[in-house]
C-alpha positions in Angstrom: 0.0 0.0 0.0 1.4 3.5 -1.0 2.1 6.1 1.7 0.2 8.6 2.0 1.3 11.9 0.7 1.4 14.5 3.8 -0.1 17.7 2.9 2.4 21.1 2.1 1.0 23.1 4.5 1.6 20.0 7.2 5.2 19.4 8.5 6.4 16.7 10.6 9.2 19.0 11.3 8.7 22.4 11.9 9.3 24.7 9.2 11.8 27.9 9.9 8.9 30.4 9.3 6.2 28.9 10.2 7.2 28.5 13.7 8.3 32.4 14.3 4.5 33.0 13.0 3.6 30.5 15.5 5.2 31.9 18.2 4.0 35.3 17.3 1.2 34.0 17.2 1.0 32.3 21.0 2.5 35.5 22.1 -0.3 37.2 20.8 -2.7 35.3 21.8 -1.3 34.9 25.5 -1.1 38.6 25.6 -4.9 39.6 24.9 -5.9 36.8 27.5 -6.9 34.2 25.2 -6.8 30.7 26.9 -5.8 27.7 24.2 -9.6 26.9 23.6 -10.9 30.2 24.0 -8.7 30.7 21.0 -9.8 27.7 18.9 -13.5 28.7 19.4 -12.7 32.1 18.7 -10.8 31.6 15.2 -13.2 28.4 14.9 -9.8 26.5 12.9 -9.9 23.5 15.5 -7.6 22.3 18.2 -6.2 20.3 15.7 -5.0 23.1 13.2 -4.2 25.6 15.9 -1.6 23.5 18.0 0.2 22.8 15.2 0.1 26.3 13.9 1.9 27.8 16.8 4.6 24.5 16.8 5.6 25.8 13.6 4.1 22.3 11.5 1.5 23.8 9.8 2.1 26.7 6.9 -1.3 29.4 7.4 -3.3 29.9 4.6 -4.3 33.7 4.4 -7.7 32.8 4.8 -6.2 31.1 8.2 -4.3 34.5 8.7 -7.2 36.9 8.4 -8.9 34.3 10.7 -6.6 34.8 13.3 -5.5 38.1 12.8 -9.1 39.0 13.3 -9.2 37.1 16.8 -6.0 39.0 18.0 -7.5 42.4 17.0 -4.6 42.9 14.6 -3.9 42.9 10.8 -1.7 40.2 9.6 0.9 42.1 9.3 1.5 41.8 12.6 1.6 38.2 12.7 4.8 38.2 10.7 6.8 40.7 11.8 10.4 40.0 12.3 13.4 40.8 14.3 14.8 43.9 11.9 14.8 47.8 12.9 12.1 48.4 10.9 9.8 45.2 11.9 10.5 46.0 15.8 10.0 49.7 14.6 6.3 48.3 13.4 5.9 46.1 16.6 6.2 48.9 19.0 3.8 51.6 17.0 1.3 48.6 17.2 0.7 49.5 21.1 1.1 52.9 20.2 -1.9 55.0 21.4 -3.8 56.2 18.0 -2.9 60.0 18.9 0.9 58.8 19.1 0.9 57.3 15.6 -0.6 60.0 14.1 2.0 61.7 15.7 4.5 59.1 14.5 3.4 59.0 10.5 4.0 62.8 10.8 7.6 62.4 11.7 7.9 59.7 9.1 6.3 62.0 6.3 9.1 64.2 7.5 11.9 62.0 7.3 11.3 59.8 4.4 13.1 61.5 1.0 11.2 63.0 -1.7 9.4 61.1 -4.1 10.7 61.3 -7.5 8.1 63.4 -9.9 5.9 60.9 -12.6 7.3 61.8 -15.9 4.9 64.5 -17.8 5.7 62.8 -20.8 3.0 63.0 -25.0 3.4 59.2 -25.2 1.3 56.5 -22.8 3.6 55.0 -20.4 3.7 51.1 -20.4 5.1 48.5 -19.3 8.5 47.1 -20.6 6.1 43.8 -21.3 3.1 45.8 -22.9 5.5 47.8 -24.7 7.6 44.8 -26.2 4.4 43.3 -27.7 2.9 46.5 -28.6 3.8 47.5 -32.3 4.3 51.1 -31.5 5.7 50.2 -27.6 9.4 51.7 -27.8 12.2 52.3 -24.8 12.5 56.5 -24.0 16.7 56.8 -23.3 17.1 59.0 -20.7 20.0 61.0 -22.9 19.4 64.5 -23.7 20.8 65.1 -26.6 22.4 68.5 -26.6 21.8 70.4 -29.9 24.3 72.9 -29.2 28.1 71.6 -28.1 28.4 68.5 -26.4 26.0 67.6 -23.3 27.1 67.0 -19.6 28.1 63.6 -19.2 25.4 60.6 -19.4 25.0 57.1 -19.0 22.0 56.0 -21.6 19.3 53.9 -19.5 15.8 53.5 -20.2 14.0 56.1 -18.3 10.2 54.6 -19.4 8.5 52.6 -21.9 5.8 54.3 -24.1 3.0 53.8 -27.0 3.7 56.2 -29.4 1.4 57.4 -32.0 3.2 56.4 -35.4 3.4 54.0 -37.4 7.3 52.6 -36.2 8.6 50.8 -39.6 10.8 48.5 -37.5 11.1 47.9 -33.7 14.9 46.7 -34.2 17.4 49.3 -32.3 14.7 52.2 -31.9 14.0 54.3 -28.8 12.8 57.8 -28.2 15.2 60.5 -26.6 15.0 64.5 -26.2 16.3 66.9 -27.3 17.7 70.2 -25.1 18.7 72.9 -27.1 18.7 75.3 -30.2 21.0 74.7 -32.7 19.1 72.1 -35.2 15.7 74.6 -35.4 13.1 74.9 -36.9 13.1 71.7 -37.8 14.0 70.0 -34.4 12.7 72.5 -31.9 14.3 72.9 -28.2 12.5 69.9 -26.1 11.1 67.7 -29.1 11.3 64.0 -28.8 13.0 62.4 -31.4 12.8 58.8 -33.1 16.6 57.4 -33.3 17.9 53.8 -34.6 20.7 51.7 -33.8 23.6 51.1 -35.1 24.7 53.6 -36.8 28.3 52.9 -38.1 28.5 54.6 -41.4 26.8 58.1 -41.3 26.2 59.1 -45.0 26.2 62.8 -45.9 23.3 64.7 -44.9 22.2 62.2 -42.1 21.0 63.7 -38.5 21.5 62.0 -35.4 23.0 61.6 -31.6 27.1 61.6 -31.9 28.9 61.0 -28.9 31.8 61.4 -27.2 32.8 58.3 -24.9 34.1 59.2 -21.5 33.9 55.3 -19.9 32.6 52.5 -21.1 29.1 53.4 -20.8 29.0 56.9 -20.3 29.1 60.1 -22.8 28.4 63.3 -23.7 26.2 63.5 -26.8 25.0 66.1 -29.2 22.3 66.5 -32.0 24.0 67.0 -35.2 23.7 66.9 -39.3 26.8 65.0 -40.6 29.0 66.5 -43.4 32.0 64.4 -44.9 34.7 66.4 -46.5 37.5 65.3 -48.3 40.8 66.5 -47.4 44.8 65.6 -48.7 47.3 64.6 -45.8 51.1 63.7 -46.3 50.1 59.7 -46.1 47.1 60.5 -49.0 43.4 61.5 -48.7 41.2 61.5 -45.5 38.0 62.2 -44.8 37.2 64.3 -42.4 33.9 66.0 -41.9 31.8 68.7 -39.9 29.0 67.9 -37.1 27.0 70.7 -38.5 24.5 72.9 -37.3 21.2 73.6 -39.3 20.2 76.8 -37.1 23.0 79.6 -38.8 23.3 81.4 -34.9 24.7 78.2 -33.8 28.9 76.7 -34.4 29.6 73.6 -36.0 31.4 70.9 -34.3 34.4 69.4 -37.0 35.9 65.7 -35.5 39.2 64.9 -36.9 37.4 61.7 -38.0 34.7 59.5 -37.2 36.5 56.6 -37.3 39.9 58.2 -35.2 38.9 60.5 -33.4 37.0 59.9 -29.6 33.8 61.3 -31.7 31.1 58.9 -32.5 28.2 58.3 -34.3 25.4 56.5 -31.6 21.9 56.6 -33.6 20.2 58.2 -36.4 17.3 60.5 -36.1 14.4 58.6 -37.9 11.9 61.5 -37.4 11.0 64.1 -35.2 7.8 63.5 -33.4 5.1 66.2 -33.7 
């Protein structure tokens, strides 16, 4: 005849946290005055269930939780709480007198740092999942790409995913970055939102997009530039050389030695400017 198969939630041995819940429990229980099958009536689990719930044998269900949490005149918060700062911290404002924790979630609204604003952002905001099956769902870089000189230094992350209006011809290498500044107006204004692609080895003449300036391997500065190859003679033959060029007249050009020598490169080409 087979053994039969003991249940999950029943131990012979106790299990690790199941027995500090126990014990919080008992503790509990012992403290509001409850004897053993005062208890058991109470939470209406049976002896049974109960005994081996504070041994530690027996893994609660939450409806067994609630059940008992209710009994205690607790939430069942409390019937987990461990032994770190913050758990003891959350054990002693339980016996707190409800004018002291008032008093106490004051001084925590005080001490606990600023929440970081939601982005005010045209696109929806999705998740990385959503976005990834979405057809329009694309990463937004947190670069902002400088369209004067060269930004402050960066590290590219992805700061959201969004939906974006358009029809995206390919999801492979795009994402969505800013642009700060002046120098590529009117026809990529100061705080647009720009559709760029990845990689973008071989800049051909005329092409817009982020270059950047490597400063570790994953940080730069970047900047927003039209890209203009010129030919030049040198005492080893012709190079090319060419000019980061700006398409508002008030603003300088930037000229790399070379794309391919010099610490300037090109990171993604500007698909379209969003409206």
């Amino acid at each position: 005849m087979a053994a039969r198969r003991q249940s999950p939630r029943h131990r012979s041995l106790p299990d690790h946290a199941a027995s500090r819940v126990g014990a919080r429990v008992r503790q509990l229980r012992l403290e509001a005055g409850f004897s053993f099958d005062a208890f058991v009536e109470e939470t209406a689990l049976g002896r049974g269930y109960v005994s081996e719930f504070e041994r530690g044998l027996v893994v609660p269900s939450l409806t067994a939780l609630e059940a008992i949490a209710t009994a205690l005149g607790v939430t069942s918060a409390d019937l987990v709480v461990g032994s770190t700062d913050r758990e003891r911290l959350f054990d002693r404002a339980r016996k707190l007198a409800p004018g002291e924790v008032d008093r106490l979630l004051r001084l925590a609204d005080r001490l606990a740092p600023p929440q970081p604003k939601a982005l005010a952002l045209p696109f929806k905001v999705v998740s990385e999942a959503t976005a990834r099956r979405h057809l329009a769902g694309l990463p937004l870089l947190s670069v902002r790409a400088s369209a004067g000189a060269w930004s402050a230094t960066q590290r590219p992350s992805v700061e959201a995913w969004v939906v974006v209006k358009l029809r995206v011809p390919t999801k492979r290498g795009l994402f969505l970055a800013q642009v700060s500044g002046h120098s590529m107006e009117p026809g990529i204004p100061d705080g647009a939102h720009g559709l760029f692609q990845r990689p973008w080895s071989s800049p051909r003449p005329g092409e817009a997009g982020l270059f950047v300036k490597w400063e570790g391997p994953d940080e730069g500065r970047f900047t927003l530039k039209e890209y203009r190859p010129e030919l030049s003679e040198t005492e080893s033959g012709d190079a090319v050389t060419g000019t980061l060029r700006a398409r508002n007249p008030a603003h300088l050009s930037l000229a790399p030695a070379s794309l391919d020598d010099a610490p300037e490169r090109a990171f993604a080409r500007l698909v379209r400017v969003l409206p």
